[in-house]
N, C-alpha and C positions, 0 to 999 in steps of 0.2 A: 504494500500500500504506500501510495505516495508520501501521505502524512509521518505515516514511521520513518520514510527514509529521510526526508526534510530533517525528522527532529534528531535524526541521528546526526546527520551533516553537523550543524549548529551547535549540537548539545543539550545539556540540561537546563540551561541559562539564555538560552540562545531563543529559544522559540514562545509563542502564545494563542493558546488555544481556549482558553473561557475566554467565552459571548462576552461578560460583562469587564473584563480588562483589555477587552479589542473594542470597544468601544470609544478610546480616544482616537484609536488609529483610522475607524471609520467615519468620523462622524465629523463633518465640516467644520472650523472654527465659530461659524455664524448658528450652527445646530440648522440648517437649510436643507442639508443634503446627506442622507447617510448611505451607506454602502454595506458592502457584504463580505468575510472574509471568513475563513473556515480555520485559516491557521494563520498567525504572522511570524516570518526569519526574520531574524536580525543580524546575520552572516560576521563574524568579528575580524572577517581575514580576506583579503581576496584569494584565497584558495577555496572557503566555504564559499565567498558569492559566485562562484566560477564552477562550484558543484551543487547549487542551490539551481544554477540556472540552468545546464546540463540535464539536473532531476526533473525539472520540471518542462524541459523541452520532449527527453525522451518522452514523458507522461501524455503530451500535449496539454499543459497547463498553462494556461496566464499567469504573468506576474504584474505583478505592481509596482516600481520602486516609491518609498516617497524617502524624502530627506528633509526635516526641521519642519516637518509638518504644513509642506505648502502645496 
């Protein structure tokens, strides 16, 4: 499953997956517009973001980047 492999990529510090602590990442600054995401990486190496993106390519996954929340 994708998910397990993502969280292995990352680690145990690295990923988030409860609804209610993914809700800053989704959810617009203005609270206008929310989104949807089932798991969030936060990759700490470009070696993990270069096998986050890899896992998710094989997969046929979307990614998302964001950076400082914009």
């Amino acid at each position: 499953m994708i998910i397990e492999e993502l969280k292995s990529i990352v680690g145990p510090g690295g990923w988030i997956q409860d609804a209610d602590e993914l809700q800053p990442y989704v959810t617009e600054w203005r609270d206008r517009f929310h989104g949807r995401a089932r798991l969030l990486v936060a990759p700490a190496s470009t070696g993990e973001v270069a096998a986050v993106v890899k896992t998710c390519s094989k997969h046929a996954v979307a990614i998302v980047p964001q950076g400082g929340n914009t």
